[in-house]
C-alpha positions as a Markdown table, in Angstrom:
| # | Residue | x | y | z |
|---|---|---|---|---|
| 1 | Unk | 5.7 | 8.4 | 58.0 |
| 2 | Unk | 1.8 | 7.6 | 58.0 |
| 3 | Unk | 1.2 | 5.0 | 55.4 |
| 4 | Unk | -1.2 | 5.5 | 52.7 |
| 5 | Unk | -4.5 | 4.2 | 51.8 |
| 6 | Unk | -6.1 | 3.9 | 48.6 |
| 7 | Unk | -9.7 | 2.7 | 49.5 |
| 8 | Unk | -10.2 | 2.3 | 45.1 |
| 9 | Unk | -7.5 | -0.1 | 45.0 |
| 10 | Unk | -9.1 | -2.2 | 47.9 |
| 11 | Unk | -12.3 | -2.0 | 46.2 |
| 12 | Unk | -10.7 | -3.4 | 43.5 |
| 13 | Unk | -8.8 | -6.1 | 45.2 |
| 14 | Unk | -12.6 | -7.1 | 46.9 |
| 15 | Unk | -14.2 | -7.4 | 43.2 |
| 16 | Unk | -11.2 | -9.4 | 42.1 |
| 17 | Unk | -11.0 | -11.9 | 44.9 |
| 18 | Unk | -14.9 | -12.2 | 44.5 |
| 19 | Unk | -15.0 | -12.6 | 40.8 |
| 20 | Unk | -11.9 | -15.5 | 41.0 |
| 21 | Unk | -14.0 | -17.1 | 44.0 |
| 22 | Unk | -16.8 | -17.2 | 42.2 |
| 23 | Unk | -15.1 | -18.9 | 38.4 |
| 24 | Unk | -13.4 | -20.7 | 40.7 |
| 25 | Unk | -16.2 | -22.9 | 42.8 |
| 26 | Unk | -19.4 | -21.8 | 40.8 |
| 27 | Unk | -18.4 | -20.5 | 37.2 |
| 28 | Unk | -21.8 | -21.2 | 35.7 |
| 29 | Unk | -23.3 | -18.9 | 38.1 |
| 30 | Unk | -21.6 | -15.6 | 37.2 |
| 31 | Unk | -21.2 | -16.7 | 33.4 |
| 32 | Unk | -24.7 | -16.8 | 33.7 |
| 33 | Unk | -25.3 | -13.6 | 35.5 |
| 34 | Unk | -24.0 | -11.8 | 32.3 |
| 35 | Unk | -24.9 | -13.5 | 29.7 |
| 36 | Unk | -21.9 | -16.2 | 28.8 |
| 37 | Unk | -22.5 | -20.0 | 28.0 |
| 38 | Unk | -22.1 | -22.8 | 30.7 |
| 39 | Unk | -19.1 | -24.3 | 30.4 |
| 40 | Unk | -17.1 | -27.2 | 32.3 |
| 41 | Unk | -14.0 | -26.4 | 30.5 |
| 42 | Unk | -11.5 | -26.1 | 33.2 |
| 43 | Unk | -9.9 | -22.9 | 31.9 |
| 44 | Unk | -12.5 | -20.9 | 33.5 |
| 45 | Unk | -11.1 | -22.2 | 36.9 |
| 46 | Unk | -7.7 | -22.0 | 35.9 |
| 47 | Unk | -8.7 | -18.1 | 35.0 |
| 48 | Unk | -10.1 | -18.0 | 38.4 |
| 49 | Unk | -6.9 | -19.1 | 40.3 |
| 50 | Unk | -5.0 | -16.1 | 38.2 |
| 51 | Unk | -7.4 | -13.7 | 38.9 |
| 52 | Unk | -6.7 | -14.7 | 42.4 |
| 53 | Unk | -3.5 | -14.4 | 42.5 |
| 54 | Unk | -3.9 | -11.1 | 40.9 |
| 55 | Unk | -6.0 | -10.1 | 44.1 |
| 56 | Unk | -2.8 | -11.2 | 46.4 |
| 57 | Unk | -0.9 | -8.9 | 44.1 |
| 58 | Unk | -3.1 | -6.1 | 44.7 |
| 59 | Unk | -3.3 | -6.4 | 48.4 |
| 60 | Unk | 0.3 | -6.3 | 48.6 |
| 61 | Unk | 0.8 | -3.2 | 46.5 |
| 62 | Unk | -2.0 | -2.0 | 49.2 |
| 63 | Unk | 0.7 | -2.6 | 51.9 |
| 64 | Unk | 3.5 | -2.0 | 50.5 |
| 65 | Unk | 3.5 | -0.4 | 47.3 |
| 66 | Unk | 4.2 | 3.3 | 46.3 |
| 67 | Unk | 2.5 | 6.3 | 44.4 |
| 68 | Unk | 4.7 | 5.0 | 41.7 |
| 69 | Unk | 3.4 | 1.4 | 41.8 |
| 70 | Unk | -0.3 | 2.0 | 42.3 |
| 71 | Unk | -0.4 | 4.2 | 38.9 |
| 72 | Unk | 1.2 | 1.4 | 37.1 |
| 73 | Unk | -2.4 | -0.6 | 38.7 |
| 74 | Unk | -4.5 | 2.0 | 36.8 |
| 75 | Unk | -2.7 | 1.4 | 33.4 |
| 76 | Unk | -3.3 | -2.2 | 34.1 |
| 77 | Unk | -7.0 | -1.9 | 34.5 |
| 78 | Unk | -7.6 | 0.4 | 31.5 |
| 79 | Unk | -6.2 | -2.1 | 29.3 |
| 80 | Unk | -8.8 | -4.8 | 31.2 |
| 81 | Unk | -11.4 | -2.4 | 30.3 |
| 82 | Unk | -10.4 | -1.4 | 26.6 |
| 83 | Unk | -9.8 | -4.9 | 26.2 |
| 84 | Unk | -12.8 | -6.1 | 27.4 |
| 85 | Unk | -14.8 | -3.3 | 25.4 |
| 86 | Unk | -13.3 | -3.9 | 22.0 |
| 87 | Unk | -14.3 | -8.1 | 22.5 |
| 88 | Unk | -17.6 | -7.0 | 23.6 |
| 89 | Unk | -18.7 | -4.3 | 20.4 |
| 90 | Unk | -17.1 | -7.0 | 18.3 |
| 91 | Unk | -19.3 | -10.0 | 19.2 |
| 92 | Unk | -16.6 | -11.7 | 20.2 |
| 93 | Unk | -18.0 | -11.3 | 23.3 |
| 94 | Unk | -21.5 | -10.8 | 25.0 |
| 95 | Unk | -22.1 | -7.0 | 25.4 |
| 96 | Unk | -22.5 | -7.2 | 29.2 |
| 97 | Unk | -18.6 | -8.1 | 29.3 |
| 98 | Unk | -19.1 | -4.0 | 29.2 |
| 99 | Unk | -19.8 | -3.9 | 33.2 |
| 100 | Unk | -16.6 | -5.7 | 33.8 |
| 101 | Unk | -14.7 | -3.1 | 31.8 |
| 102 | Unk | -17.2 | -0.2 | 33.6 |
| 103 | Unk | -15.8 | -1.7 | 37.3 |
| 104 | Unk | -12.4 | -1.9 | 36.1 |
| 105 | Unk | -11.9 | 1.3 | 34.7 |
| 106 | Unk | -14.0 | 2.9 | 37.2 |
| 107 | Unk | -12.0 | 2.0 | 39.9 |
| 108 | Unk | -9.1 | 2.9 | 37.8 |
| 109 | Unk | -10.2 | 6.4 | 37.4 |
| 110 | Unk | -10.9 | 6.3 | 41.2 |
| 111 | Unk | -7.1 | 5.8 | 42.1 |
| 112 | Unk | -6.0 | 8.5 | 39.8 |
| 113 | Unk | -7.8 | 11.0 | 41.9 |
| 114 | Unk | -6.7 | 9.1 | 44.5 |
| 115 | Unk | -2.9 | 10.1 | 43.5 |
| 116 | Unk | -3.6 | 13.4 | 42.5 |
| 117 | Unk | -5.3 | 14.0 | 45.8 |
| 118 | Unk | -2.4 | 12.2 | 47.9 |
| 119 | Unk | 0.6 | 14.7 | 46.2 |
């Protein structure tokens, strides 16, 4: 049986490891990028080594995973986005948290097609 690839979800797992790299060793960089305070709080690192491990989680889904368990993924990353949104058009949140929820469900929508296209 030829194993499957789903380039979205690799995408995905490449912005994730990326972003956690990134809050991990230079957080005021990217809080900067878009908008967010400095901080040297150390939850923004500890953030960072979670999104990282969510990256390891993602790669092996990518290896091992199923149809089954990739579409639970795209759930996943719609609620990232919606929740990302909803803190961003309330002010809880500077509006350019939006491109975060844009990649995230983007990619999301990516792997559905993904599915449909592998069944």
């Amino acid at each position: 049986m030829q194993k499957k690839r789903y380039i979205s979800l690799t995408v995905q797992v490449i912005y994730v490891l990326i972003t956690a790299l990134q809050l991990i060793f230079i957080p005021n960089t990217l809080l900067g990028m878009f908008g967010f305070e400095p901080t040297s709080e150390i939850w923004i690192k500890v953030f960072g080594v979670v999104l990282l491990s969510l990256a390891v989680v993602y790669y092996g889904i990518i290896e091992y995973g199923n149809d089954e368990v990739v579409s639970f993924t795209i759930w996943s990353r719609l609620l990232v986005g919606t929740g990302f949104t909803i803190m961003a058009i309330t002010d809880v949140a500077p509006i350019t948290l939006i491109l975060f929820a844009g990649i995230d469900v983007a990619t999301a929508i990516w792997t559905w097609f993904e599915l449909k296209k592998q069944a």
